[in-house]
N, CA, C and O atoms as a GROMACS GRO file, in nm:
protein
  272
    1UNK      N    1   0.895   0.397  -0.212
    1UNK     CA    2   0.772   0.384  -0.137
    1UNK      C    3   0.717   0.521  -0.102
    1UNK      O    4   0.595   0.534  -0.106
    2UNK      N    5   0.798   0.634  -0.067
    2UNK     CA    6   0.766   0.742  -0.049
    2UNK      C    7   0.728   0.810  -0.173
    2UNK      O    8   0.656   0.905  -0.143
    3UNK      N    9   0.745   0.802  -0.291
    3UNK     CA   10   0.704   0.827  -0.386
    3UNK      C   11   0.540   0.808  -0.419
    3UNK      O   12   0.457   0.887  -0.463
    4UNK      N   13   0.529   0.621  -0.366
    4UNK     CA   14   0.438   0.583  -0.403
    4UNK      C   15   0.278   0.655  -0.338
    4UNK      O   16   0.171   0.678  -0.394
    5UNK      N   17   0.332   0.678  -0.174
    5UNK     CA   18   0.218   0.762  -0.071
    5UNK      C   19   0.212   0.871  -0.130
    5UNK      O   20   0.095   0.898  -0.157
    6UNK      N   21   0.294   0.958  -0.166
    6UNK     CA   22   0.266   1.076  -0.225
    6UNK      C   23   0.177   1.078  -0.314
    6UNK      O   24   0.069   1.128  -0.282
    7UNK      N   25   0.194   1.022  -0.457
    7UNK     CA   26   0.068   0.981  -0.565
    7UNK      C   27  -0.002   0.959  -0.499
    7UNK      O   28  -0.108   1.011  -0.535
    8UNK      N   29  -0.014   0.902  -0.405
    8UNK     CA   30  -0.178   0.808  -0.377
    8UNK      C   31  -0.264   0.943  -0.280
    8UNK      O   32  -0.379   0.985  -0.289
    9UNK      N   33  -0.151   0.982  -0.190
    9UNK     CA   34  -0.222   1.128  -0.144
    9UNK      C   35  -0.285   1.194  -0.238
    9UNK      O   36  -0.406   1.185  -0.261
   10UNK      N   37  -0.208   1.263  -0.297
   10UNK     CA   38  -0.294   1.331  -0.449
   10UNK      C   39  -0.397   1.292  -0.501
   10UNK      O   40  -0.503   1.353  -0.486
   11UNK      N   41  -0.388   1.196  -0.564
   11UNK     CA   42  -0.446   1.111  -0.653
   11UNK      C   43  -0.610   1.162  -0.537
   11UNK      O   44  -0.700   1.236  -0.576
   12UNK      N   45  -0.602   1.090  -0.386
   12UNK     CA   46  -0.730   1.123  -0.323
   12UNK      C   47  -0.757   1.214  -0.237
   12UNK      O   48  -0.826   1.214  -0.135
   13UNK      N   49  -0.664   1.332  -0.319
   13UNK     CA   50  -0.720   1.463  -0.219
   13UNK      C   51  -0.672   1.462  -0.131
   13UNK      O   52  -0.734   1.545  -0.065
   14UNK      N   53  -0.574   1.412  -0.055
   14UNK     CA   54  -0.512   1.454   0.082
   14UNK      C   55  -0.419   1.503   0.097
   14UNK      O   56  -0.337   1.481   0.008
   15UNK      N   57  -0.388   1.565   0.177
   15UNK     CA   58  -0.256   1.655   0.204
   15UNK      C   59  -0.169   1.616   0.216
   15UNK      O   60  -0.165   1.507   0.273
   16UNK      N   61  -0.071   1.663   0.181
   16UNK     CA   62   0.095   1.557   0.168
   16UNK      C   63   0.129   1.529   0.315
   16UNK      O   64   0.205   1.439   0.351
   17UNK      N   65   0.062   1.621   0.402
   17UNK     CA   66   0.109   1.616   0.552
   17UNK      C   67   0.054   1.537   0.609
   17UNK      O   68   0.117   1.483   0.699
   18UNK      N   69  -0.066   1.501   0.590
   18UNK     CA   70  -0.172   1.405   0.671
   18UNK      C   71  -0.115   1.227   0.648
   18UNK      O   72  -0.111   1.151   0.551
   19UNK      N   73  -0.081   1.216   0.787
   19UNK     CA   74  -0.030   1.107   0.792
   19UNK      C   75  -0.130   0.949   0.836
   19UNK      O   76  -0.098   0.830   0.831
   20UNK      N   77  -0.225   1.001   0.867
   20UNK     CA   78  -0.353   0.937   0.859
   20UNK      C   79  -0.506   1.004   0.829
   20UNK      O   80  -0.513   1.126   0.843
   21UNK      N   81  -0.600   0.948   0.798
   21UNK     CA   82  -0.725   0.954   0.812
   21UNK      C   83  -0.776   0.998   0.930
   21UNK      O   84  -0.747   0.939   1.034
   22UNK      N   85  -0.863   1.114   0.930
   22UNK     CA   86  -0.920   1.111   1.050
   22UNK      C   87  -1.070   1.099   1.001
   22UNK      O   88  -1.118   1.132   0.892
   23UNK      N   89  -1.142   1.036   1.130
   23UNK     CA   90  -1.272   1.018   1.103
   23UNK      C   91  -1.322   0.924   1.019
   23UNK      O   92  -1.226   0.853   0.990
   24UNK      N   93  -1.446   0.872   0.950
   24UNK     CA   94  -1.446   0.742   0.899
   24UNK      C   95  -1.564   0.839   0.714
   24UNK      O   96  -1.606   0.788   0.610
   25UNK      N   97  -1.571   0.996   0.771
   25UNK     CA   98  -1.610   1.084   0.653
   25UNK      C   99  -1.519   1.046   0.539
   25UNK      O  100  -1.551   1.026   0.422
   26UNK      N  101  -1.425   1.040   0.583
   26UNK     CA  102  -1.329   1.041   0.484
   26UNK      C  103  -1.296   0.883   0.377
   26UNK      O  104  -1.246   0.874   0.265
   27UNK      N  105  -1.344   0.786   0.462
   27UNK     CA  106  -1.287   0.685   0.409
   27UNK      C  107  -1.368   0.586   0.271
   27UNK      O  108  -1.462   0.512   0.300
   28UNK      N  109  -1.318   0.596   0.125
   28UNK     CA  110  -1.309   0.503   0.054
   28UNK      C  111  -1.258   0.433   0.004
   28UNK      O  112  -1.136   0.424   0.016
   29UNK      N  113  -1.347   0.328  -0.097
   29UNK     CA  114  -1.241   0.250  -0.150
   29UNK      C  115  -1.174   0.243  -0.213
   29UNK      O  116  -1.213   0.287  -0.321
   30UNK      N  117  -1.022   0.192  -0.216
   30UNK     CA  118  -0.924   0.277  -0.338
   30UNK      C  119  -0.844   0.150  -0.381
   30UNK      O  120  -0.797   0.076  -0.295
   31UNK      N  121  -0.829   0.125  -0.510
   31UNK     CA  122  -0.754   0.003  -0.552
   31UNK      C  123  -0.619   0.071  -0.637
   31UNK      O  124  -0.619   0.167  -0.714
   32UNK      N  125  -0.508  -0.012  -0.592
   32UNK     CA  126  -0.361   0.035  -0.641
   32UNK      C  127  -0.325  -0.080  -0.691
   32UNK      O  128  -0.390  -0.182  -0.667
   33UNK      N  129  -0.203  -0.080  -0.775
   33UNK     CA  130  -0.168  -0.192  -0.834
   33UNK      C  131   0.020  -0.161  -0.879
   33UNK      O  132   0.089  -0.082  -0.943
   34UNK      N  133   0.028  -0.263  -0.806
   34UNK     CA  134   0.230  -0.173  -0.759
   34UNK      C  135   0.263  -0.282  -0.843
   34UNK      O  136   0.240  -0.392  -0.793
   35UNK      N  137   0.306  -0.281  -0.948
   35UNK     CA  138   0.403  -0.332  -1.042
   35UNK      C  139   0.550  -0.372  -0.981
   35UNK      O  140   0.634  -0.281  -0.976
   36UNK      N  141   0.578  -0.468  -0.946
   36UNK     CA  142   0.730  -0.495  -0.911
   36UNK      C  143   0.828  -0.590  -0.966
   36UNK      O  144   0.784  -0.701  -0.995
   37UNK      N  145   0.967  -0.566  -0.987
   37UNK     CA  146   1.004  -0.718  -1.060
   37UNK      C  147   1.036  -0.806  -0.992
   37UNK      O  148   1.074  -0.810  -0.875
   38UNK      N  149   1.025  -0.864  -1.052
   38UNK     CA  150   1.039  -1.080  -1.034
   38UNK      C  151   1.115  -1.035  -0.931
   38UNK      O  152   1.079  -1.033  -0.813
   39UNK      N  153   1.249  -0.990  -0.986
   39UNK     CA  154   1.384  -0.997  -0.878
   39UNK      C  155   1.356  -0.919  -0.760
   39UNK      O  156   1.405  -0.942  -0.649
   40UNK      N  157   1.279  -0.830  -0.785
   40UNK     CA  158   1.245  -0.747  -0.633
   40UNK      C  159   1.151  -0.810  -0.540
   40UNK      O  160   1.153  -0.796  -0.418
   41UNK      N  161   1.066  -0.882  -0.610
   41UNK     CA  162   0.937  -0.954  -0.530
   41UNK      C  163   0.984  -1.016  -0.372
   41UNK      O  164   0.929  -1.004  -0.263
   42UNK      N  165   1.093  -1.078  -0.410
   42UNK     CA  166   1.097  -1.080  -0.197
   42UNK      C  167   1.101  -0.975  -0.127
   42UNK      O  168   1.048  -0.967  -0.016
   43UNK      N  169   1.172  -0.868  -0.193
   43UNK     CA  170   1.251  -0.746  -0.041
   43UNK      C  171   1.072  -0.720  -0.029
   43UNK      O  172   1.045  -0.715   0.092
   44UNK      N  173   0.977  -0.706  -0.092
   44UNK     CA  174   0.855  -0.648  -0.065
   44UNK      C  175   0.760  -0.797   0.041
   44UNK      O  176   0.724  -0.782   0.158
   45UNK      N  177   0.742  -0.905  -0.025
   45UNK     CA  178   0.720  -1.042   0.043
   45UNK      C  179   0.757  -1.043   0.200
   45UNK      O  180   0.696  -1.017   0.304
   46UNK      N  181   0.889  -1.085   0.167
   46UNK     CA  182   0.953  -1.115   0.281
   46UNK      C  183   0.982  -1.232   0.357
   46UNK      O  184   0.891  -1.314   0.352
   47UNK      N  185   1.075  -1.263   0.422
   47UNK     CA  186   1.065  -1.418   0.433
   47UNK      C  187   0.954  -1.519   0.520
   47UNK      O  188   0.903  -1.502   0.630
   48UNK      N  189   0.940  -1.625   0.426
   48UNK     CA  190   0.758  -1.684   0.439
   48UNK      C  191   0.680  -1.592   0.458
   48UNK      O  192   0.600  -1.583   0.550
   49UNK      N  193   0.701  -1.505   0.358
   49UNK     CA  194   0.543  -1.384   0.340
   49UNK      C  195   0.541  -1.284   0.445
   49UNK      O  196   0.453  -1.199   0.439
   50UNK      N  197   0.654  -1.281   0.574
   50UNK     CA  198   0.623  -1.194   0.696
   50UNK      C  199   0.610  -1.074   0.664
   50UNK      O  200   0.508  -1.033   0.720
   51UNK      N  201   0.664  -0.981   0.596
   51UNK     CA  202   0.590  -0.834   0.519
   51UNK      C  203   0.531  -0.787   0.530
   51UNK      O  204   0.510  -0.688   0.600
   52UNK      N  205   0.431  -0.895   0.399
   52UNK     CA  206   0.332  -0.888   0.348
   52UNK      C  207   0.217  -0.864   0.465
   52UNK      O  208   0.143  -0.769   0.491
   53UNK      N  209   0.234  -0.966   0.510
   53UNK     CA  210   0.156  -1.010   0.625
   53UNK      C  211   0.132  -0.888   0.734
   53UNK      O  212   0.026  -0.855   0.787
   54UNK      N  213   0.268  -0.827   0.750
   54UNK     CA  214   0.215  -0.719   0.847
   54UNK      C  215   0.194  -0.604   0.791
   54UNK      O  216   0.157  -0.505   0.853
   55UNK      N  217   0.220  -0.609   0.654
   55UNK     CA  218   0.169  -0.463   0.586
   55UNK      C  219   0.014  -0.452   0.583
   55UNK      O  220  -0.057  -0.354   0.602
   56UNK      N  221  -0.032  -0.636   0.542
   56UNK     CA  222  -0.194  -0.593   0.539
   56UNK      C  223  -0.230  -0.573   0.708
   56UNK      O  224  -0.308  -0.482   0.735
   57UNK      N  225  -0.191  -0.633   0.788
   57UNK     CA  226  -0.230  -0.582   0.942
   57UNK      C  227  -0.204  -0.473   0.984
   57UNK      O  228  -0.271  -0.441   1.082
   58UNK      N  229  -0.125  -0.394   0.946
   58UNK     CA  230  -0.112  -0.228   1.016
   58UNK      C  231  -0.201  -0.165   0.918
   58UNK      O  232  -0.259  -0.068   0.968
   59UNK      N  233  -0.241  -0.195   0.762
   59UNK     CA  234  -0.264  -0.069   0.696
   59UNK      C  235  -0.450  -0.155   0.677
   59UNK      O  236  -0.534  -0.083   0.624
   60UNK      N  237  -0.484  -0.264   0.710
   60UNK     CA  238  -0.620  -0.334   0.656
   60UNK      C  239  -0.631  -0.359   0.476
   60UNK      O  240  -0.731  -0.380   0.408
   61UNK      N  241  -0.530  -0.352   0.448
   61UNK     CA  242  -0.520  -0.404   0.308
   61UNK      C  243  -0.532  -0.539   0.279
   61UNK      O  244  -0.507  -0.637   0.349
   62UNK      N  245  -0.587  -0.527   0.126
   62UNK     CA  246  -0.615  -0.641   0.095
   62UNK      C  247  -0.494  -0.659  -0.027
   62UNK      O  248  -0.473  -0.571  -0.111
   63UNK      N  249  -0.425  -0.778  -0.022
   63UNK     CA  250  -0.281  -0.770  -0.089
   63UNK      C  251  -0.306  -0.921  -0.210
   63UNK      O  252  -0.356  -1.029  -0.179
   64UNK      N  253  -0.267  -0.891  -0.311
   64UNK     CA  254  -0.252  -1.039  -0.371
   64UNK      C  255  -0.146  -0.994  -0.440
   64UNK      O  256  -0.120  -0.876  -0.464
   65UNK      N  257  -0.061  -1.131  -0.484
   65UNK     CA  258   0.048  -1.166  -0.573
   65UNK      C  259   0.010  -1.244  -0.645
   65UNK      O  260  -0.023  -1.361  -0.628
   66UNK      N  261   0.016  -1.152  -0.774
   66UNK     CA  262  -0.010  -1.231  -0.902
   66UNK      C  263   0.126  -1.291  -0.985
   66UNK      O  264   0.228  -1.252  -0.927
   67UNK      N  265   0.150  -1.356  -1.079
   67UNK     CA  266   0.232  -1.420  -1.130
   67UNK      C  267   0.200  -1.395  -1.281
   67UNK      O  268   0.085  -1.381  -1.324
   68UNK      N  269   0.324  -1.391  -1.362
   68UNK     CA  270   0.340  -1.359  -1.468
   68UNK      C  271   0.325  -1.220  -1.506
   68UNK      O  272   0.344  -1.185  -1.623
   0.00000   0.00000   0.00000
């Protein structure tokens, strides 16, 4: 996962240190797409979706699970 913030810092120009956004100058839209396997898909889920659920509430993400 720490891997993954890092790329995504880069990827939009931010500093490896900046642990949030400041200001709303800064903010667009950015689409990611995290590849995971079958077998890993719960530890990320979580049980009945609880995770998920609070990953999109702390970060305002928009999350889907696709299949196949």
């Amino acid at each position: 996962m720490d891997a993954v913030l890092r790329i995504f810092k880069r990827v939009s120009g931010l500093s490896e240190t900046d642990s949030e956004i400041k200001g709303s100058a800064g903010l667009t839209f950015c689409s990611i797409r995290l590849l995971v396997a079958s077998t890993q898909a719960i530890s990320l889920i979580g049980k009945q979706g609880s995770l998920i659920r609070s990953i999109q509430e702390s970060s305002g993400a928009s999350v889907r699970v696709l299949s196949g």
